[in-house]
C-alpha positions in Angstrom: 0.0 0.0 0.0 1.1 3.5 -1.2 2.3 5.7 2.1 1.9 9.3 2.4 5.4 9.7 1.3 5.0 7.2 -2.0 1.6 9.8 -2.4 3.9 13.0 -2.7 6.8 11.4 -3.8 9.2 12.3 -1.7 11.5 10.5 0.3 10.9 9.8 4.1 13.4 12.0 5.2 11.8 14.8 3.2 12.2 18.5 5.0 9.1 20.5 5.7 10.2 22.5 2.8 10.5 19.4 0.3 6.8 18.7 1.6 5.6 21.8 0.5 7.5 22.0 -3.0 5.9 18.5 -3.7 2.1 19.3 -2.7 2.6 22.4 -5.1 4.2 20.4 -8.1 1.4 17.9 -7.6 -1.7 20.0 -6.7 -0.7 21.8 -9.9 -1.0 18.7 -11.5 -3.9 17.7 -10.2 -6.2 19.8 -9.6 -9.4 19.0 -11.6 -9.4 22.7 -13.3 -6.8 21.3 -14.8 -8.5 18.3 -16.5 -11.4 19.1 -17.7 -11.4 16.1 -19.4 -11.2 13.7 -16.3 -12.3 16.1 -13.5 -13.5 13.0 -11.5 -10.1 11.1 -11.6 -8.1 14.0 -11.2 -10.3 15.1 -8.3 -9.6 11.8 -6.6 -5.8 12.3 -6.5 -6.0 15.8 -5.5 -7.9 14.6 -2.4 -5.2 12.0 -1.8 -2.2 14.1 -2.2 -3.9 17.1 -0.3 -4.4 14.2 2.6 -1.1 13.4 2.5 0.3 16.7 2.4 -2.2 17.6 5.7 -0.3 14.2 7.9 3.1 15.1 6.9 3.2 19.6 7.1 1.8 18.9 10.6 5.0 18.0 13.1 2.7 16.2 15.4 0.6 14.0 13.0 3.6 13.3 10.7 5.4 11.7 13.9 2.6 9.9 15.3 2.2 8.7 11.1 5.9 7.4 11.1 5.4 5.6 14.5 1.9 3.9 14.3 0.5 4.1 10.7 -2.8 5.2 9.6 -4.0 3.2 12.2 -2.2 5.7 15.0 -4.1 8.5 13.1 -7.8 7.4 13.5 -6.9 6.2 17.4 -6.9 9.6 17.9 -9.2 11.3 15.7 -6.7 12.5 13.0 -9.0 11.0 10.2 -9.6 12.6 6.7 -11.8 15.2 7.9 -10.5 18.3 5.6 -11.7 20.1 3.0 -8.5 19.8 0.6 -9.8 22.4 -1.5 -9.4 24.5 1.2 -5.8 23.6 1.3 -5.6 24.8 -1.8 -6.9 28.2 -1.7 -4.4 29.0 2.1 -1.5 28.7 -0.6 -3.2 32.4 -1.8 -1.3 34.1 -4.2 2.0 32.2 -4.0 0.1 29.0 -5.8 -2.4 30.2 -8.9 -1.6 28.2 -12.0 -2.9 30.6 -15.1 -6.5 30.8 -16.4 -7.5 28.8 -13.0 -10.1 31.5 -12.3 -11.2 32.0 -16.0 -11.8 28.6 -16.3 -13.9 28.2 -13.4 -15.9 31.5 -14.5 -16.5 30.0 -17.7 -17.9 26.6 -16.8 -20.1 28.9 -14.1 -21.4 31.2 -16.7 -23.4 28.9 -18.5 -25.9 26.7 -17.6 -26.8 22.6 -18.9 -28.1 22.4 -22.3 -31.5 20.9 -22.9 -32.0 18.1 -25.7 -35.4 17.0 -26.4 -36.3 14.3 -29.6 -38.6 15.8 -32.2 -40.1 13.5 -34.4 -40.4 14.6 -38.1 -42.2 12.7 -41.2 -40.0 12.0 -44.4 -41.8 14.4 -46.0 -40.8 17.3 -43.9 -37.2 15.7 -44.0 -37.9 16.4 -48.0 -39.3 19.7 -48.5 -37.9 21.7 -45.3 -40.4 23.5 -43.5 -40.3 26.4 -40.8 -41.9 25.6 -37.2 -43.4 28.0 -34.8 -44.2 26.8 -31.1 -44.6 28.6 -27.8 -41.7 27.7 -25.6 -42.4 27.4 -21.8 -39.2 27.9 -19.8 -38.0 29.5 -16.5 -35.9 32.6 -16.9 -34.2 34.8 -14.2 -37.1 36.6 -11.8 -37.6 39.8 -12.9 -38.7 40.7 -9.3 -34.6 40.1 -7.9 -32.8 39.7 -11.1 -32.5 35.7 -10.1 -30.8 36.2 -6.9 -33.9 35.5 -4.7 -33.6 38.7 -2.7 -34.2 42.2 -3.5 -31.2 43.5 -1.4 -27.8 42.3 -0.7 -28.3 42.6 3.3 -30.9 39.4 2.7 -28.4 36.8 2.5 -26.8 34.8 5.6 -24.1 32.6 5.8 -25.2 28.8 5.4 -24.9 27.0 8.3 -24.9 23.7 6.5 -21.4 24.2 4.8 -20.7 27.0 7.0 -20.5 29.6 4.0 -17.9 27.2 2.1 -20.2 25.8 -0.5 -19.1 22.3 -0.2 -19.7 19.8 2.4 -17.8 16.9 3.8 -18.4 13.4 4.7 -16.8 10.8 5.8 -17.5 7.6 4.0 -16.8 4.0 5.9 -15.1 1.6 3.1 -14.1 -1.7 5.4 -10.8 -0.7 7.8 -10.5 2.6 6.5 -12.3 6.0 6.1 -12.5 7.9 3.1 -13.7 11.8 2.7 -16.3 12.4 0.5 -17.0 16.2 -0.5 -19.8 17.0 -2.5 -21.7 20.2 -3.9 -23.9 21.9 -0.5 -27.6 21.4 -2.2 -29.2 24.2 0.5 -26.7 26.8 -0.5 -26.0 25.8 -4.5 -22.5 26.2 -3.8 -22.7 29.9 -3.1 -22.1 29.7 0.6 -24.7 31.6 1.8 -28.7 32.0 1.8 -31.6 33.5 1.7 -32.9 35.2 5.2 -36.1 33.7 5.6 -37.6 37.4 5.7 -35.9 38.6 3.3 -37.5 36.5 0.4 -38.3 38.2 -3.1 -42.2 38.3 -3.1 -42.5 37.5 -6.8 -40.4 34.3 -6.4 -40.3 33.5 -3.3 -36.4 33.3 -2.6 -37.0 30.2 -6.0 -35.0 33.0 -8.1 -36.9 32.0 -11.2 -40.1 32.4 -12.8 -42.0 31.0 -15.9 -41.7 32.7 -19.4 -44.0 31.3 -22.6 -41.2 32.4 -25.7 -42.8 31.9 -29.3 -39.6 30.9 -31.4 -39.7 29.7 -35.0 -37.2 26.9 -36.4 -36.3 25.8 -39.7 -36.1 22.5 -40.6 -34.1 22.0 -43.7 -34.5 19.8 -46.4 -32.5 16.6 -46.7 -32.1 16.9 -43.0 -31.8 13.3 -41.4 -32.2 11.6 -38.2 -29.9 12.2 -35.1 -29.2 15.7 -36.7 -29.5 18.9 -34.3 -31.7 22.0 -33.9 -29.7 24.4 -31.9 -32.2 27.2 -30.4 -29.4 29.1 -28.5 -30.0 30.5 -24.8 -33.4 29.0 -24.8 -33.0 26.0 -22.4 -34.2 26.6 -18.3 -32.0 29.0 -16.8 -30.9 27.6 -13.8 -28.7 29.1 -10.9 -26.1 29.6 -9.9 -25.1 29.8 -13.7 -25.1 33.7 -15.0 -26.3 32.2 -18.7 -29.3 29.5 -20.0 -27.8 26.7 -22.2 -29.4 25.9 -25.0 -32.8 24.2 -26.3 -31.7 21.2 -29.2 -34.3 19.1 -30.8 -33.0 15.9 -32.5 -34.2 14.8 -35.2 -36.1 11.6 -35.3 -36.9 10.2 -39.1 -40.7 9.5 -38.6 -42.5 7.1 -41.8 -44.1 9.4 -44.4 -47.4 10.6 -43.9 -49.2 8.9 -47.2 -49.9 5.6 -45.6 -49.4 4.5 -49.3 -46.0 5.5 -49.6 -43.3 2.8 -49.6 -40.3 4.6 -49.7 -37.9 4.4 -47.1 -34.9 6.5 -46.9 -30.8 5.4 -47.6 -28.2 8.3 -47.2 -29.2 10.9 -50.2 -31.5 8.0 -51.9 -34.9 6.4 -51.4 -35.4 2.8 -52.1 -38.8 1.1 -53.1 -39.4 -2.5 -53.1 -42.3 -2.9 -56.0 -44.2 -6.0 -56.6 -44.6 -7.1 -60.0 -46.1 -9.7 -61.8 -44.6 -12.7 -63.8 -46.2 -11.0 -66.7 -45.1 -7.7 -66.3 -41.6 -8.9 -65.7 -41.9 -10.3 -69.1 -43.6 -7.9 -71.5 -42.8 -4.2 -69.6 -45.1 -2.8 -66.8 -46.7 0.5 -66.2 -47.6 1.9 -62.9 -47.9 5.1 -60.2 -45.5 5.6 -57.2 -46.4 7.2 -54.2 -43.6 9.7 -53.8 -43.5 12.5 -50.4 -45.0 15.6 -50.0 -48.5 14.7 -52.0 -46.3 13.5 -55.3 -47.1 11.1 -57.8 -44.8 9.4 -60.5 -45.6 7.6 -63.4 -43.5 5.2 -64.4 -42.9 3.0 -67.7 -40.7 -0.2 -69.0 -41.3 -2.1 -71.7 -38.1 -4.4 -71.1 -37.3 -7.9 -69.4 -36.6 -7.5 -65.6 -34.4 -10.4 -63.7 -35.1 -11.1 -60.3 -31.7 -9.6 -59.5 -32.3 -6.7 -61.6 -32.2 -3.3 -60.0 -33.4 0.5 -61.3 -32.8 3.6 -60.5 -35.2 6.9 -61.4 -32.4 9.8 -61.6 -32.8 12.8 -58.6 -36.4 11.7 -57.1 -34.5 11.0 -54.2 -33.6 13.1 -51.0 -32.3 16.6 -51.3 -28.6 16.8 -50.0 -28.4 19.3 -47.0 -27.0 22.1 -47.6 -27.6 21.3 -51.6 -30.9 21.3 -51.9 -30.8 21.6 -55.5 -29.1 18.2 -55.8 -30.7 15.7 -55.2 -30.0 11.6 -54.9 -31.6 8.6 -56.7 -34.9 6.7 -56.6 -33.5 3.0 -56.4 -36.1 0.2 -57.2 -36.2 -3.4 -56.3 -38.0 -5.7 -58.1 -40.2 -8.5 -56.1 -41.6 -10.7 -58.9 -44.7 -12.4 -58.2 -44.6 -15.9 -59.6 -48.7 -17.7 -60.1 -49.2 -20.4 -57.6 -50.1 -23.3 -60.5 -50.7 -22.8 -64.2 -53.4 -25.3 -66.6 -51.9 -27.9 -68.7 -53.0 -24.8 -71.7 -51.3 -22.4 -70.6 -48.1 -24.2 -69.8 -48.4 -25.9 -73.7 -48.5 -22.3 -74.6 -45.8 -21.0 -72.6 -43.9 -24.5 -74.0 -44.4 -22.7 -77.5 -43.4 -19.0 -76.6 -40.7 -19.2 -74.0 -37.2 -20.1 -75.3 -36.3 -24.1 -75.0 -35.7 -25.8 -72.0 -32.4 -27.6 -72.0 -32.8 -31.5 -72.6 -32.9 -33.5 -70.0 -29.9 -36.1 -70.4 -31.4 -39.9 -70.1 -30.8 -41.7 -66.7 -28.2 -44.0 -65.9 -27.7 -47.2 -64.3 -27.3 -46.2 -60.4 -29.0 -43.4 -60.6 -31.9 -43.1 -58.4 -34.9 -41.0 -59.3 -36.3 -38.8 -57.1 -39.9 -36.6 -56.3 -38.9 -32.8 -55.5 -41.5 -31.4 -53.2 -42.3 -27.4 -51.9 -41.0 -27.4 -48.0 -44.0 -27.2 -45.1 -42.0 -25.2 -42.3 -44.2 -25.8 -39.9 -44.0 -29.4 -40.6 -40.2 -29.1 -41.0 -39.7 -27.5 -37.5 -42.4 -29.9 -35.7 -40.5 -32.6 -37.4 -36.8 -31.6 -36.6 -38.5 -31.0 -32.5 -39.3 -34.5 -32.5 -36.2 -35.7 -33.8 -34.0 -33.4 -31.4 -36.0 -33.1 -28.3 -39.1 -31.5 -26.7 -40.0 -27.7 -25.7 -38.4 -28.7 -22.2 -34.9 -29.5 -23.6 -35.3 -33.2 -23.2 -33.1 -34.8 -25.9 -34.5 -37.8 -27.8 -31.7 -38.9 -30.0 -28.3 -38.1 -29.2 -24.8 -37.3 -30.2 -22.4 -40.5 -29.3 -19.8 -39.0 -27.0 -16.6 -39.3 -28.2 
């Protein structure tokens, strides 16, 4: 296990001075302002090296530390009860790493974004269209200017972090005790409160009242799903932040409205999956195609389609955002529908039009001739359960074991 020493990496025979050079090199390291990236991590070692720092500056706890441990500490009440922020800020002006306070004004200033998931049709996603709704959202009071008081003389110190905005507990975890500190939730942080008499009438101390915004939005056309609609400085404002985040909607790709329509989107192109007949797969086809936003298209071929074959119809697909004058492709997929039987006529007919079957070559000796048949799946699978077992998993034919 790690000791204090290990913690600051110094050597046990440090000076007080060494001590103090090594807190600074490592609380400069750090501290969570900064990594932003891994505030939580980085806010875990700060508490550790600011602990260690706290046993080994003192003369009296770093002695009774080298004679009896961690366990010489708690005997005598010496555990992690510190705010190690607090540490930080008695260093004053001789520790301030550069943009500290910036930073911590900016992540202050504004507050959480809110995302909620708006549901558009593939028609809208295809013609763009502009949106108007009335916005419901809290906004500073107007009464206090969001501070919950009308005068400065209304606040008191809070007596549940006692005016430092954080509080401190200590956290059981088997032998040992760890200190956890955590936002104060009366106080937001602040340090101090509201008197009780000293409320702002229109929001009663809350700091915030409800606003109705009307706001228009543009959706534009080939947008697709996941994409975002930023309405900037519209989200809740919330305090302590000075600034509302903002109100996103994300797109989600609804079907098209025309029940009829078939399309369904790819990237830039729409695909269709159209049922033909045997004939029209033969001799051409002629039909209508539900497209979005109300339109219609006619379409003609008078050639042979495969099963395999595929077709496009140039730029009746989506508009590319940001482009909206190009636009991508209408791909087709044929599903041919093959009759069910035919009469002995029509397959004499057929016989005569349809290009010659290959000859069959005569059977040989060995060869054994058998009748094809169309496959009953639900015969098949009640079949393969009683060949490998019941519902229940009992088995009733077997692998050997090897």
């Amino acid at each position: 296990m790690a000791t204090y020493y290990d913690k600051l990496e110094i050597e046990k025979s440090a000076t007080p001075e060494e001590i103090k050079k090594a807190y600074k090199r490592l609380a400069f390291k750090w501290h969570p302002d900064k990594n932003p990236d891994d505030r939580e991590g980085s806010e875990e070692k700060f508490k550790e090296i600011s602990h260690a720092y706290k046993i080994l500056s003192d003369p009296d706890t770093r002695e009774k530390y080298d004679r009896f441990g961690e366990d010489g500490l708690q005997e005598n009440g010496m555990a992690s009860n510190f705010d190690p922020f607090e540490i930080f800020r008695q260093m004053g002006s001789n520790f301030n790493f550069p943009g500290m306070h910036q930073q911590q004004e900016e992540q202050n200033r504004v507050g959480p974004d809110q995302k909620r998931e708006l549901g558009v049709p593939l028609d809208t996603l295809y013609v763009g269209q502009v949106n108007a709704i009335n916005l419901t959202k809290n906004i500073k009071c107007t009464g206090c200017d969001g501070v919950g008081t009308p005068t400065k003389e209304g606040f008191e110190k809070c007596n549940m972090c006692d005016g430092k905005g954080r509080v401190i507990r200590i956290q059981q975890m088997g032998p040992f005790q760890q200190q956890v500190i955590t936002a104060c939730v009366k106080c937001q942080q602040t340090g101090k409160i509201i008197k009780s008499d000293m409320k702002c009438k229109k929001c009663n101390g809350n700091k915030t009242e409800q606003h109705v915004k009307k706001i228009e939005y543009y959706i534009s056309p080939g947008a697709r799903q996941g994409d975002a609609i930023v309405l900037k400085g519209d989200a809740n404002w919330i305090p302590p932040f000075k600034e509302a985040g903002d109100f996103i909607f994300i797109i989600r790709e609804d079907p098209p409205i025309n029940p009829k329509c078939r399309l369904k989107r790819q990237c830039e192109n729409l695909i269709l999956q159209l049922d033909i007949s045997l004939k029209e797969a033969l001799c051409g086809f002629s039909t209508t195609i539900e497209h979005l936003a109300g339109r219609t298209l006619e379409v003609k071929y008078n050639g042979v389609i495969h099963p395999d074959k595929q077709m496009m119809i140039k730029e009746q697909g989506m508009p590319i955002k940001g482009r909206d004058i190009l636009k991508g492709d209408l791909i087709i997929n044929f599903n041919i529908i093959f009759p069910d039987k035919l009469s002995t006529e029509r397959i004499k007919y057929l016989e005569k039009v349809l290009p010659n079957a290959p000859v069959l070559p005569a059977s040989k000796p060995g060869q054994i001739e058998c009748k094809i048949i169309p496959v009953d799946n639900t015969n098949r699978a009640s079949s393969h359960r009683e060949f490998s077992g019941d519902e229940d998993g009992n088995t009733g034919v077997q692998c050997a074991q090897q």
